[in-house]
N, CA, C and O atoms as a Maestro MAE file, in Angstrom:
{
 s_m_m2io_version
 :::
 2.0.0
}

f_m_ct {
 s_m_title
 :::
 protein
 m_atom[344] {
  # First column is atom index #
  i_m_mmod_type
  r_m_x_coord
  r_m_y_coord
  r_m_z_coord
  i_m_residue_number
  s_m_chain_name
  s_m_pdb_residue_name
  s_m_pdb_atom_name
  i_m_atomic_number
  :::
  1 25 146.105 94.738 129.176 1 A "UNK " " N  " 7
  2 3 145.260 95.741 129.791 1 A "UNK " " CA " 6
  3 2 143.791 95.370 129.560 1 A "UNK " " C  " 6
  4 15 143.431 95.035 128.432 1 A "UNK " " O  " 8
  5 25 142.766 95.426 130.775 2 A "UNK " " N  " 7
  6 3 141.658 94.653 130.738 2 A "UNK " " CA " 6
  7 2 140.944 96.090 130.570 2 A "UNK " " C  " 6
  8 15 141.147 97.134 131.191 2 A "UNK " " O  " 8
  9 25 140.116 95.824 129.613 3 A "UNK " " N  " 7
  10 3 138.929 96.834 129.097 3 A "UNK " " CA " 6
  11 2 137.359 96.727 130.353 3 A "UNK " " C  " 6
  12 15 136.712 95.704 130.583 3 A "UNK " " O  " 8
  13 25 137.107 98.200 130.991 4 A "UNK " " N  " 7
  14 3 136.255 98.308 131.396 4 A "UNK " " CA " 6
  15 2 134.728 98.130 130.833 4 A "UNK " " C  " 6
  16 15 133.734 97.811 131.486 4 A "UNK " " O  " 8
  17 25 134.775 98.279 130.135 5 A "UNK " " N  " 7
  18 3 133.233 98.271 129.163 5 A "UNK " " CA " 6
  19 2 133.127 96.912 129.158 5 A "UNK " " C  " 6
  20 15 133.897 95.957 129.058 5 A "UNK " " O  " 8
  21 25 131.552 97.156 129.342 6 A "UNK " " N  " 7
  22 3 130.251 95.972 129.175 6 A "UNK " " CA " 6
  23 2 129.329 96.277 127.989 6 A "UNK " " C  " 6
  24 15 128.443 97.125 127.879 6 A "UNK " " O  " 8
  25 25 129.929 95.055 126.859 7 A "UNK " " N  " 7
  26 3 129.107 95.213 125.936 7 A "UNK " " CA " 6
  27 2 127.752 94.967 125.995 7 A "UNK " " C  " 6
  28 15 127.387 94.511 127.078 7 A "UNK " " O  " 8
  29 25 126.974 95.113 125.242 8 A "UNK " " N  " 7
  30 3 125.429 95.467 125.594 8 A "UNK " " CA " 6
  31 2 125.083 93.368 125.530 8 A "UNK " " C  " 6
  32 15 124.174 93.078 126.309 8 A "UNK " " O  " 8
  33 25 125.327 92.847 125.212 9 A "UNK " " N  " 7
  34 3 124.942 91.579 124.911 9 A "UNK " " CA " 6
  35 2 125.338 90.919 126.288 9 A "UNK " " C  " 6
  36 15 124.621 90.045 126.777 9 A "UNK " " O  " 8
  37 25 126.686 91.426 127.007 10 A "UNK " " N  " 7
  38 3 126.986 90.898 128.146 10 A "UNK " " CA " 6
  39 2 126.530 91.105 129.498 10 A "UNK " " C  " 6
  40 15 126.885 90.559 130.543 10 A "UNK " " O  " 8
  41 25 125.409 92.277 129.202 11 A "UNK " " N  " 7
  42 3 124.031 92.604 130.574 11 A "UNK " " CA " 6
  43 2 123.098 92.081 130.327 11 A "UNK " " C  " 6
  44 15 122.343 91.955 131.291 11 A "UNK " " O  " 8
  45 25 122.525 91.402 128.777 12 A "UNK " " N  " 7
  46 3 121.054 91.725 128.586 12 A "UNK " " CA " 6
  47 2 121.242 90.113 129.499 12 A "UNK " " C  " 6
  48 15 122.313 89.507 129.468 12 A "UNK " " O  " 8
  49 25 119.936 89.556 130.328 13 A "UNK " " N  " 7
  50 3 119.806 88.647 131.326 13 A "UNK " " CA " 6
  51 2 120.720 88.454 132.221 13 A "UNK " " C  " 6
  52 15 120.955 87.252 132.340 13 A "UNK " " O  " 8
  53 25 121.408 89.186 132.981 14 A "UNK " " N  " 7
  54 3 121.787 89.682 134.249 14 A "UNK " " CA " 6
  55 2 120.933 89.779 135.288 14 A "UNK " " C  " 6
  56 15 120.124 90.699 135.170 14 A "UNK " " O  " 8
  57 25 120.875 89.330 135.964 15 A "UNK " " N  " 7
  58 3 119.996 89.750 137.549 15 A "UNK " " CA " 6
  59 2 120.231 90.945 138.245 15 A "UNK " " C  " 6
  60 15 121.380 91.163 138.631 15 A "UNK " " O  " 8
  61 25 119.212 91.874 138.504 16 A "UNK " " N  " 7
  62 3 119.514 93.340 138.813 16 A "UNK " " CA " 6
  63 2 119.233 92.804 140.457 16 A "UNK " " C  " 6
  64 15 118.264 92.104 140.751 16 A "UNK " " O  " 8
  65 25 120.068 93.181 141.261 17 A "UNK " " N  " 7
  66 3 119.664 93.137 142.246 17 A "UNK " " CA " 6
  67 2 119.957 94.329 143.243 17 A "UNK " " C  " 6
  68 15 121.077 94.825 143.130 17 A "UNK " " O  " 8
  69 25 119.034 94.914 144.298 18 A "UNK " " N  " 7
  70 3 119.750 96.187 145.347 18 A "UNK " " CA " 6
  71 2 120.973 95.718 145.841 18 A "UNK " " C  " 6
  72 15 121.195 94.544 145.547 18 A "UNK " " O  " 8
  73 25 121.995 96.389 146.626 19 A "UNK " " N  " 7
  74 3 122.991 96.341 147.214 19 A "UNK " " CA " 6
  75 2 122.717 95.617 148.419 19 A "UNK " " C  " 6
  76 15 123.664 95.107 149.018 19 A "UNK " " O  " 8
  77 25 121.409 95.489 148.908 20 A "UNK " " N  " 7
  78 3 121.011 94.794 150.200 20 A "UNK " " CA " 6
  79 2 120.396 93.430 149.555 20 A "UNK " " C  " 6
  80 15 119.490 92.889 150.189 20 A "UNK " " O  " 8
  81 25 120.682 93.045 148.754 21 A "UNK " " N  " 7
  82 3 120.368 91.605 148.237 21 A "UNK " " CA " 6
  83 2 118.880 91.377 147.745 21 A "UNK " " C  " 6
  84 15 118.455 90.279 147.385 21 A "UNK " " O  " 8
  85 25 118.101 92.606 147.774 22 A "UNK " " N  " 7
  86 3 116.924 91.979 147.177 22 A "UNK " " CA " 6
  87 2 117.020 92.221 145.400 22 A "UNK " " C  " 6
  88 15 117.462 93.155 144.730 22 A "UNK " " O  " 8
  89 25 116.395 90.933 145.040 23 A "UNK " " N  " 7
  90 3 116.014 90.505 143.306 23 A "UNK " " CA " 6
  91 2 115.011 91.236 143.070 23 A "UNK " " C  " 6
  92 15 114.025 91.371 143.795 23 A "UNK " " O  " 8
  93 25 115.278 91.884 141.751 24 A "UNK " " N  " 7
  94 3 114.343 93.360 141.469 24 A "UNK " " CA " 6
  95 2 113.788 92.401 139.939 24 A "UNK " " C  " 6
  96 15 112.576 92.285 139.760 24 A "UNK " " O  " 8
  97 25 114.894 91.698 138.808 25 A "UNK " " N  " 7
  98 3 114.525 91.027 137.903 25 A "UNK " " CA " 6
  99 2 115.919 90.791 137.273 25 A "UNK " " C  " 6
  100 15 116.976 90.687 137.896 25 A "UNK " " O  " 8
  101 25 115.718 90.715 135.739 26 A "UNK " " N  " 7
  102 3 116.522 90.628 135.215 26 A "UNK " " CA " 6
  103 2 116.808 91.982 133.856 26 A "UNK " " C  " 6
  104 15 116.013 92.901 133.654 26 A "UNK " " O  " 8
  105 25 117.696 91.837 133.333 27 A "UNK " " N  " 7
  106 3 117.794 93.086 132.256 27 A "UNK " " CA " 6
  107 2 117.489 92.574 131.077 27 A "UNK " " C  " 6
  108 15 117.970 91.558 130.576 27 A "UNK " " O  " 8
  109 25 116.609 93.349 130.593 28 A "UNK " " N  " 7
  110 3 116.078 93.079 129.235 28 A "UNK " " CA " 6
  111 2 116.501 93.439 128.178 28 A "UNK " " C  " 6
  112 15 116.886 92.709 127.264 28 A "UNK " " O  " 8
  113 25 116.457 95.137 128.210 29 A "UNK " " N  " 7
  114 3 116.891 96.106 127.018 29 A "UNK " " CA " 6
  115 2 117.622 96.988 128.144 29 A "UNK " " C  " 6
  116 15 117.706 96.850 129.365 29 A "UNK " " O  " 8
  117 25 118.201 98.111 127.100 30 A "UNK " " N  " 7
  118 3 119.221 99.258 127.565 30 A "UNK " " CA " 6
  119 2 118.295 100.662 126.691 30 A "UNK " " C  " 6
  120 15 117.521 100.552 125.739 30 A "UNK " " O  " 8
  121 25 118.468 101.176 126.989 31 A "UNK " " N  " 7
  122 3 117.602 102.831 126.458 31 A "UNK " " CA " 6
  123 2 118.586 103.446 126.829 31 A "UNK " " C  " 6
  124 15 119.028 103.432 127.978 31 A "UNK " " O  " 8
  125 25 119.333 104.453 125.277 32 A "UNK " " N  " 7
  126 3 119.747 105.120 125.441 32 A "UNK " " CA " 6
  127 2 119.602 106.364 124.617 32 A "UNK " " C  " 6
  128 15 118.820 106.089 123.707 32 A "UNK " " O  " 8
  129 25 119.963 107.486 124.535 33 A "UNK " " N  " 7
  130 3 120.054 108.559 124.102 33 A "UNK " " CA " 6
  131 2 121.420 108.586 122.542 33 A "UNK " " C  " 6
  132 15 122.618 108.870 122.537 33 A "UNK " " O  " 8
  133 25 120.643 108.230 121.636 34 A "UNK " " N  " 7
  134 3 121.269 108.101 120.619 34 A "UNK " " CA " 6
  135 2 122.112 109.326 119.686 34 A "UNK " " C  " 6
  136 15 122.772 109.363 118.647 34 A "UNK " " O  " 8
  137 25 121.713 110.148 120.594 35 A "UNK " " N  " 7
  138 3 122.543 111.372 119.556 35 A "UNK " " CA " 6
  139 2 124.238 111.294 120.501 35 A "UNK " " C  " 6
  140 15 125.388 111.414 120.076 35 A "UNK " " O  " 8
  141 25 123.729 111.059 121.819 36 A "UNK " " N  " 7
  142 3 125.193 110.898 122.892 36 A "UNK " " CA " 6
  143 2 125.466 109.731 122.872 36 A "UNK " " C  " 6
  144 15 126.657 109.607 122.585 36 A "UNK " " O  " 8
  145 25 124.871 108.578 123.063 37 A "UNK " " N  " 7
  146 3 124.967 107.656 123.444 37 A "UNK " " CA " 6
  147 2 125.049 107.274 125.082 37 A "UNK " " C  " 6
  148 15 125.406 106.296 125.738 37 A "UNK " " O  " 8
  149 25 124.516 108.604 125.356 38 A "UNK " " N  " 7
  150 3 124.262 107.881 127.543 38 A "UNK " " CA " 6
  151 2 123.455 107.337 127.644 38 A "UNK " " C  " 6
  152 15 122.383 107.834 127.299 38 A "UNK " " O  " 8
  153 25 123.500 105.913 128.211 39 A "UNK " " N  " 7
  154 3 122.622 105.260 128.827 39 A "UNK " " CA " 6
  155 2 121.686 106.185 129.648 39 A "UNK " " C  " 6
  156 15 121.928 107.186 130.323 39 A "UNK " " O  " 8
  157 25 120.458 105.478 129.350 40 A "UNK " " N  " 7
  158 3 119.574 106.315 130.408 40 A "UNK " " CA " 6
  159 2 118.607 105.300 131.559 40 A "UNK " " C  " 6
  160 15 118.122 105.664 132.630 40 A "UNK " " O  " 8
  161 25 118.556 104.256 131.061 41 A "UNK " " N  " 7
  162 3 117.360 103.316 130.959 41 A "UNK " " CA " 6
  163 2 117.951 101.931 131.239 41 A "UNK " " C  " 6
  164 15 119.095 101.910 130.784 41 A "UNK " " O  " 8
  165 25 117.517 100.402 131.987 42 A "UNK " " N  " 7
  166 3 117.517 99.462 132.038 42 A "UNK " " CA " 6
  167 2 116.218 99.068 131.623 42 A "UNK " " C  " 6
  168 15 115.387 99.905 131.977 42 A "UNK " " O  " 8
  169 25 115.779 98.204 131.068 43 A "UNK " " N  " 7
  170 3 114.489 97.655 131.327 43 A "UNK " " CA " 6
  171 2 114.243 96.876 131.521 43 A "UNK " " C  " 6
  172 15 114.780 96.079 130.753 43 A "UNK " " O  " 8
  173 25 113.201 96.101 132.690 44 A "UNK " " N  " 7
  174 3 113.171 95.023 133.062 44 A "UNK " " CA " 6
  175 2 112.416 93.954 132.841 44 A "UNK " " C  " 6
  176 15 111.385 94.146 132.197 44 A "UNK " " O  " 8
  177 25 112.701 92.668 133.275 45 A "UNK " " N  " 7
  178 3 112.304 91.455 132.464 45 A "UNK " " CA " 6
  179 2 111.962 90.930 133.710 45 A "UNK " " C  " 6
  180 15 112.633 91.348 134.654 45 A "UNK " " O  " 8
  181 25 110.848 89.897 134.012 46 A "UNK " " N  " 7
  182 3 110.661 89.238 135.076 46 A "UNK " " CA " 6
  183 2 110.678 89.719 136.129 46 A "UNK " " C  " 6
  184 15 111.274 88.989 136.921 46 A "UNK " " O  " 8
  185 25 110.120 91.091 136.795 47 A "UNK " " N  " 7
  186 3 110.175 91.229 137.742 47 A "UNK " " CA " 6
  187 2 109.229 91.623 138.694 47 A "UNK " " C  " 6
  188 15 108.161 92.192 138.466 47 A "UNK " " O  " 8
  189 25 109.811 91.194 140.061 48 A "UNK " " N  " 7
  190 3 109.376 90.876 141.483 48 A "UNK " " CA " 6
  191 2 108.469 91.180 141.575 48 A "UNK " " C  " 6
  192 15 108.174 91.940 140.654 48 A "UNK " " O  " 8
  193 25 107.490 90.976 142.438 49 A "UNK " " N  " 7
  194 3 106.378 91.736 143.126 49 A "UNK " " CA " 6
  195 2 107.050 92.701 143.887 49 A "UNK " " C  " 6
  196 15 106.365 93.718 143.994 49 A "UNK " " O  " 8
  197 25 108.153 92.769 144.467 50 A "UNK " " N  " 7
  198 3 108.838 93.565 145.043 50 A "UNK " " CA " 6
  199 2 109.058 94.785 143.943 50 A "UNK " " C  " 6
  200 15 108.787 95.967 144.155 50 A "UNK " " O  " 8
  201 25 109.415 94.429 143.150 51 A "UNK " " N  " 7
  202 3 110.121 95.790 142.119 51 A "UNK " " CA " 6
  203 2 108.746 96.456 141.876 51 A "UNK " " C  " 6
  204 15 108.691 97.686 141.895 51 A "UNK " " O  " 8
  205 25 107.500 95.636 141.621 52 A "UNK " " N  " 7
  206 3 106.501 96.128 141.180 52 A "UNK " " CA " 6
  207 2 105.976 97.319 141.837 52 A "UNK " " C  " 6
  208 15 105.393 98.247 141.276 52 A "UNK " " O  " 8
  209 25 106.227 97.211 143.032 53 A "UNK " " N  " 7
  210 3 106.009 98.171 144.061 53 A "UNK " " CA " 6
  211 2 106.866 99.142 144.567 53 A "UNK " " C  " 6
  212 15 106.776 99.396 145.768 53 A "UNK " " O  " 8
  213 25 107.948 99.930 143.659 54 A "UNK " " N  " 7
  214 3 108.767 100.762 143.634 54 A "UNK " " CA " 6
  215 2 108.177 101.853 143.141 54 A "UNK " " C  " 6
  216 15 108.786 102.900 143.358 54 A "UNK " " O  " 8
  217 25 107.317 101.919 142.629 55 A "UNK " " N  " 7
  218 3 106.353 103.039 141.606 55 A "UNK " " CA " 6
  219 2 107.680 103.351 140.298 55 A "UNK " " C  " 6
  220 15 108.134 104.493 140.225 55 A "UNK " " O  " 8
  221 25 107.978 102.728 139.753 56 A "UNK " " N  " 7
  222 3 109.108 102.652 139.116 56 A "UNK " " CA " 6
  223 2 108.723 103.535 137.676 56 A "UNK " " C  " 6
  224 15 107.509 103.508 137.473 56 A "UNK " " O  " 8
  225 25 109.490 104.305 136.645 57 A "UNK " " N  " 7
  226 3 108.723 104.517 135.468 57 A "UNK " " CA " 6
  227 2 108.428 103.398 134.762 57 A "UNK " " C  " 6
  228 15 109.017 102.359 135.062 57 A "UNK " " O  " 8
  229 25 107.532 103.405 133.773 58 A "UNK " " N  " 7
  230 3 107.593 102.392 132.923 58 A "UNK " " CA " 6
  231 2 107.414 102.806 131.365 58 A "UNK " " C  " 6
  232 15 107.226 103.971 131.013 58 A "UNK " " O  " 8
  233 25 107.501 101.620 130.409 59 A "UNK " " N  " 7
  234 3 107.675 102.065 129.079 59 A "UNK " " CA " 6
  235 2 105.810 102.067 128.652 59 A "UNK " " C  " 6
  236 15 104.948 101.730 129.464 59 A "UNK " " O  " 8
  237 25 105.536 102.500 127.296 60 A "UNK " " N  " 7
  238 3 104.171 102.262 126.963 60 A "UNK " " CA " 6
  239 2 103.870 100.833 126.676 60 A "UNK " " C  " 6
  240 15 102.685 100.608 126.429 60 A "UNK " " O  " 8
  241 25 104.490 100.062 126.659 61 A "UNK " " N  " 7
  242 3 104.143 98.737 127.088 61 A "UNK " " CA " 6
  243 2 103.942 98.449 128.276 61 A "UNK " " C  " 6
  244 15 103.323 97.391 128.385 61 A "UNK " " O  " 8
  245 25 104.274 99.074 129.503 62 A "UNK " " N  " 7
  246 3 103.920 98.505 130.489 62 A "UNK " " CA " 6
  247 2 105.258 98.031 131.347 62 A "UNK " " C  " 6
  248 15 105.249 97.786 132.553 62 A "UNK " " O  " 8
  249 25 106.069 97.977 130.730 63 A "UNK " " N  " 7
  250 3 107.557 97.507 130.733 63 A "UNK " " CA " 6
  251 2 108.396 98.217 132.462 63 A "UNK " " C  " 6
  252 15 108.210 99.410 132.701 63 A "UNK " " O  " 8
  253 25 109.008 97.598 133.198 64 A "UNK " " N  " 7
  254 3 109.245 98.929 134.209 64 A "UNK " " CA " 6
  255 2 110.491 98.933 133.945 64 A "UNK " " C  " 6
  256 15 110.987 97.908 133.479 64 A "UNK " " O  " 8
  257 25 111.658 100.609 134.285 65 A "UNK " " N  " 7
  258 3 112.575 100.850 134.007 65 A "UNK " " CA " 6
  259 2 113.406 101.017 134.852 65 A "UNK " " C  " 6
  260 15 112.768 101.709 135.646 65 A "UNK " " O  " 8
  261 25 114.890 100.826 135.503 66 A "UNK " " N  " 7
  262 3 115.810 101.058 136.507 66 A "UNK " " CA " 6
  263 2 116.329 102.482 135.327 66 A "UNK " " C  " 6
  264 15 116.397 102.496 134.097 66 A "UNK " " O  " 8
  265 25 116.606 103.499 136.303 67 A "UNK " " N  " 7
  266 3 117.390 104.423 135.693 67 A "UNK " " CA " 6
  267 2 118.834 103.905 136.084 67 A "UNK " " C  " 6
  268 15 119.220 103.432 137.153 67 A "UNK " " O  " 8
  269 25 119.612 104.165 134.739 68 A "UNK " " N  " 7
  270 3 121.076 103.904 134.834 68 A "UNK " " CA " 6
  271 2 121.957 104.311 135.607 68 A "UNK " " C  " 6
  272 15 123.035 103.824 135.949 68 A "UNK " " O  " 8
  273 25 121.416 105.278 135.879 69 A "UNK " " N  " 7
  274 3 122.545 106.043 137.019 69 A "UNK " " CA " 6
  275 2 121.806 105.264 138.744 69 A "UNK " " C  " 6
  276 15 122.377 105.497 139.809 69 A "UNK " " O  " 8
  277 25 121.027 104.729 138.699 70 A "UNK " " N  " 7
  278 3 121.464 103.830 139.737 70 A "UNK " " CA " 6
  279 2 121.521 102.430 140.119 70 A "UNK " " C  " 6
  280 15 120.952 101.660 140.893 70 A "UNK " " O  " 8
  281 25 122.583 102.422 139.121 71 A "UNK " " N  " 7
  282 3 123.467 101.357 138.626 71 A "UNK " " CA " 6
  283 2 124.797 102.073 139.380 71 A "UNK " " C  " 6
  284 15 125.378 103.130 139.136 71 A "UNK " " O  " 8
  285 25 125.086 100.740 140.693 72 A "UNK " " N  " 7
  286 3 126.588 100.967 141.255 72 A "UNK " " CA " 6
  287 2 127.437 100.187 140.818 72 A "UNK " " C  " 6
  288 15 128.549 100.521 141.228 72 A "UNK " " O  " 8
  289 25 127.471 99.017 139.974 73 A "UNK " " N  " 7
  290 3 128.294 98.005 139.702 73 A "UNK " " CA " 6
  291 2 127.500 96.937 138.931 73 A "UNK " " C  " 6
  292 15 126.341 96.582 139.150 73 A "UNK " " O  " 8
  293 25 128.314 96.512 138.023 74 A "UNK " " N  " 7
  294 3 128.263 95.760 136.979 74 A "UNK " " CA " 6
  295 2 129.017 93.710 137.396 74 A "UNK " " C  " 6
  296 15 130.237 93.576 137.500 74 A "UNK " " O  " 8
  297 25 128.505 93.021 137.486 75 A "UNK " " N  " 7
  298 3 129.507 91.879 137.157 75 A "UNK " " CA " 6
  299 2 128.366 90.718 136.652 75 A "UNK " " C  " 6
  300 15 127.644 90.508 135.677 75 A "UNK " " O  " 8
  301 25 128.672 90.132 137.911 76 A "UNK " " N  " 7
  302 3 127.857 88.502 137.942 76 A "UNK " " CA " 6
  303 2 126.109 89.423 137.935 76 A "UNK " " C  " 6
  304 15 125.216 89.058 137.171 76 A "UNK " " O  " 8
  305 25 125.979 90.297 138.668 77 A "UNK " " N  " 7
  306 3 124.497 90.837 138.801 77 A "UNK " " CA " 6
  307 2 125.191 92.188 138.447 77 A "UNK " " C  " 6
  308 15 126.339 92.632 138.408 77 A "UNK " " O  " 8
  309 25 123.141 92.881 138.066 78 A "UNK " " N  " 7
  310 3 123.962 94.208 137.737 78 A "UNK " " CA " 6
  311 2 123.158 94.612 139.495 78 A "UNK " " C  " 6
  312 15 122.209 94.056 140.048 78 A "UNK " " O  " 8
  313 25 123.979 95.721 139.940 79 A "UNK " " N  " 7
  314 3 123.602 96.406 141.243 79 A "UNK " " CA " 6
  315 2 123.207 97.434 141.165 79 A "UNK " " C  " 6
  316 15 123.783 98.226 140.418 79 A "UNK " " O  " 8
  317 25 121.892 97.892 142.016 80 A "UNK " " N  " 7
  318 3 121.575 98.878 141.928 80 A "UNK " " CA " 6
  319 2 121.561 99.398 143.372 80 A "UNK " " C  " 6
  320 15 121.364 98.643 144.324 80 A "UNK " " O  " 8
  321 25 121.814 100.929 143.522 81 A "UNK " " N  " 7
  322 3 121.383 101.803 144.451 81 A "UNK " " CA " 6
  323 2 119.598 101.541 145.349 81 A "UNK " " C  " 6
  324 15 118.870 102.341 144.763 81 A "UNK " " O  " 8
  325 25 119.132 101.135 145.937 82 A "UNK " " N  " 7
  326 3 117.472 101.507 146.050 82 A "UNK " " CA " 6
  327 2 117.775 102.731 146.315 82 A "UNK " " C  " 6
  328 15 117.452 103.277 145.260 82 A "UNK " " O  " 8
  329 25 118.187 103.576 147.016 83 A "UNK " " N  " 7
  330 3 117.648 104.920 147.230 83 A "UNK " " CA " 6
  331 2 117.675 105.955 146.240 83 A "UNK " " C  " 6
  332 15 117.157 107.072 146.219 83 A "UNK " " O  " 8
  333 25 118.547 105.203 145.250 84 A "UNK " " N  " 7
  334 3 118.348 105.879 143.162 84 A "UNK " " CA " 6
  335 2 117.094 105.764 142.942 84 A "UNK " " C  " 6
  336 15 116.337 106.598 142.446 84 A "UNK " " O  " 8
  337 25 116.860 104.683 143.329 85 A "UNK " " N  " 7
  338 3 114.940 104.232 142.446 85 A "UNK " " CA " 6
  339 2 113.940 105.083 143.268 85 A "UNK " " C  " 6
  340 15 113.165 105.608 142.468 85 A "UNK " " O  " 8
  341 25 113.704 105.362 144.282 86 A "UNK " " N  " 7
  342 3 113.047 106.053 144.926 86 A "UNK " " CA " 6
  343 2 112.665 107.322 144.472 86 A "UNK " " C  " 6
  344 15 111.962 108.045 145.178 86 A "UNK " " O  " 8
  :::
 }
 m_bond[343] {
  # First column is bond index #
  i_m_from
  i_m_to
  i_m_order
  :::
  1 1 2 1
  2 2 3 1
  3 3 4 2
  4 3 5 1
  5 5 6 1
  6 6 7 1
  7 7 8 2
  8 7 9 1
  9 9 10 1
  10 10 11 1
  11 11 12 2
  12 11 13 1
  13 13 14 1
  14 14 15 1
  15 15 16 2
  16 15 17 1
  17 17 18 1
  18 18 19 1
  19 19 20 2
  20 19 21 1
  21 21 22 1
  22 22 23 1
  23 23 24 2
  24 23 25 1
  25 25 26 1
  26 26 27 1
  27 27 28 2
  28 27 29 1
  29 29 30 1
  30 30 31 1
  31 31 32 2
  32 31 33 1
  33 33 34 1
  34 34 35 1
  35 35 36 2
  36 35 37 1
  37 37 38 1
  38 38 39 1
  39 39 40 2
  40 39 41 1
  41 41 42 1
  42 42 43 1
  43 43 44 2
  44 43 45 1
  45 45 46 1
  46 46 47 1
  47 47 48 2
  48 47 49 1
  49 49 50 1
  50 50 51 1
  51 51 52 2
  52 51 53 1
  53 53 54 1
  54 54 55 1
  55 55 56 2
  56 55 57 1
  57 57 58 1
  58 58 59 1
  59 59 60 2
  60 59 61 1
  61 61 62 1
  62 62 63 1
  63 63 64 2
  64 63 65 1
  65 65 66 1
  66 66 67 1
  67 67 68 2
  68 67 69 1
  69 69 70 1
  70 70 71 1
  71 71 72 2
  72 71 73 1
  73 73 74 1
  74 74 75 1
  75 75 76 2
  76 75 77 1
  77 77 78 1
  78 78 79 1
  79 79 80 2
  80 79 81 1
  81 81 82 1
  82 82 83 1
  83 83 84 2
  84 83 85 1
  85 85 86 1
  86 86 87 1
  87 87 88 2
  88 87 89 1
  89 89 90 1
  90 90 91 1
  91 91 92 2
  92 91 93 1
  93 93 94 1
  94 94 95 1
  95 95 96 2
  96 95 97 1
  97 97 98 1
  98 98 99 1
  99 99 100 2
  100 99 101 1
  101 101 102 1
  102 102 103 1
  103 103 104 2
  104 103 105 1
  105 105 106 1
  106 106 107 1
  107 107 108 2
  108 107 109 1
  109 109 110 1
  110 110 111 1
  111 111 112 2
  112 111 113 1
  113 113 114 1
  114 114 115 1
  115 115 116 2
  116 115 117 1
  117 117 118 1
  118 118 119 1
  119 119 120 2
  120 119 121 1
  121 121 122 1
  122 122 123 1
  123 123 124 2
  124 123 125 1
  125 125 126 1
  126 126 127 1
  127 127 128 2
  128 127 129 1
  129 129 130 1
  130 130 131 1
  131 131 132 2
  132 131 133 1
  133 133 134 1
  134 134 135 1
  135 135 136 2
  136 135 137 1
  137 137 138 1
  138 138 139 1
  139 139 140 2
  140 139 141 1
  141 141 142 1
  142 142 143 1
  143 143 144 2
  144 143 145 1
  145 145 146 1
  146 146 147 1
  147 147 148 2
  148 147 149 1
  149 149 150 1
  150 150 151 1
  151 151 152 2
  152 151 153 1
  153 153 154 1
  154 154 155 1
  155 155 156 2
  156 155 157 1
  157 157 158 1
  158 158 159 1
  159 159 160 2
  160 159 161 1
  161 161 162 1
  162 162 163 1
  163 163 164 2
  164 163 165 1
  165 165 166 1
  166 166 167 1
  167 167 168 2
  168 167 169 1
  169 169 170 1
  170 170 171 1
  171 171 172 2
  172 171 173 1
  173 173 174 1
  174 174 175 1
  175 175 176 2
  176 175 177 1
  177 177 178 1
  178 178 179 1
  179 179 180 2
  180 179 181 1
  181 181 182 1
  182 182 183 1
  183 183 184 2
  184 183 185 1
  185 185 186 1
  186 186 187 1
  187 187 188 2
  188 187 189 1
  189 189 190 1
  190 190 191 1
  191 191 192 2
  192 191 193 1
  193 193 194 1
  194 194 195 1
  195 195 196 2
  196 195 197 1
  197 197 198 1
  198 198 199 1
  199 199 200 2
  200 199 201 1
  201 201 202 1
  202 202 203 1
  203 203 204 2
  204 203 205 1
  205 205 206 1
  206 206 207 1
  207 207 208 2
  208 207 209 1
  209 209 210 1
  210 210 211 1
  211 211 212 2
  212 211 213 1
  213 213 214 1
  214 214 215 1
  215 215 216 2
  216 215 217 1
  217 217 218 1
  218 218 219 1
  219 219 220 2
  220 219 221 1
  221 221 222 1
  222 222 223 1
  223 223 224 2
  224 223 225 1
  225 225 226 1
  226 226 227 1
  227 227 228 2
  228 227 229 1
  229 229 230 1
  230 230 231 1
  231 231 232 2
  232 231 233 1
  233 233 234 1
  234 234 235 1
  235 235 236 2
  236 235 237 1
  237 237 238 1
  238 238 239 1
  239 239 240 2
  240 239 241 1
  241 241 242 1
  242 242 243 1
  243 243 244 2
  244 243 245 1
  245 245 246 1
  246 246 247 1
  247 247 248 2
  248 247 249 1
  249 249 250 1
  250 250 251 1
  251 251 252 2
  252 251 253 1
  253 253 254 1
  254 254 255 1
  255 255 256 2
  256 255 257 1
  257 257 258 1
  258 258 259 1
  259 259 260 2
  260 259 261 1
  261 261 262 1
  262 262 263 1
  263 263 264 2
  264 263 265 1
  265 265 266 1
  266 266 267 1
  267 267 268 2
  268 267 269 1
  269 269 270 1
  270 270 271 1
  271 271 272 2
  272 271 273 1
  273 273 274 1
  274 274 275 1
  275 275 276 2
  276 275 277 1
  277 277 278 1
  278 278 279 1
  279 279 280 2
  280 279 281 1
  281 281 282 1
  282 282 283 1
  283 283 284 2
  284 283 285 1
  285 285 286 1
  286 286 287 1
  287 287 288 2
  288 287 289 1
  289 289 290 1
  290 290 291 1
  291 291 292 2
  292 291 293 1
  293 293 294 1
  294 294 295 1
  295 295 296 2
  296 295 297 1
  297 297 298 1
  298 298 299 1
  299 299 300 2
  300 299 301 1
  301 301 302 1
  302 302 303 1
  303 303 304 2
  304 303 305 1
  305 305 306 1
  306 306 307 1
  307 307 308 2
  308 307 309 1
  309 309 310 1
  310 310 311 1
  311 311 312 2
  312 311 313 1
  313 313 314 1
  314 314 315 1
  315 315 316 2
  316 315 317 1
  317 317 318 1
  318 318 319 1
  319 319 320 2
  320 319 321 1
  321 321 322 1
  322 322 323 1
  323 323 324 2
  324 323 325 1
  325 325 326 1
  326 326 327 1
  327 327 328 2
  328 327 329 1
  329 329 330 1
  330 330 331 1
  331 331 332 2
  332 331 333 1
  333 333 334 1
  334 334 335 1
  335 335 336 2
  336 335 337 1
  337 337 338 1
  338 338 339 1
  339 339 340 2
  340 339 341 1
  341 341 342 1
  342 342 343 1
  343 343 344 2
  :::
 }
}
């Protein structure tokens, strides 16, 4: 029986990309809510001039963030929703 879970080591440098094929970056860190443990947060590494221009949140570094929940799928890339990020 094959286990659904993605350990945290097996996203961090993943390529986030939309469902329509555009490269947003890669995954850096995970932010989550430590008393639950829900993901809340991707954060991104290397990314686009394209992503830059999502008005995306970002961290106090400067850092920009995909919210987790639009995250549709996990594998070779992680996938995101665009109309989540919006």
């Amino acid at each position: 029986m094959q286990s659904n879970k993605n350990p945290f080591n097996t996203l961090v440098g993943k390529m986030i990309v939309t469902k329509e094929g555009k490269r947003l970056g890669f995954v850096k860190d995970i932010i989550f809510e430590t008393k639950s443990g829900e993901l809340i947060n991707v954060v991104v590494k290397d990314s686009t001039s394209y992503t830059k221009n999502l008005n995306l949140e970002r961290t106090p570094s400067n850092e920009l963030l995909i919210p987790y929940s639009a995250i549709i799928a996990i594998g070779d890339f992680v996938i995101v929703s665009e109309e989540d990020l919006i």
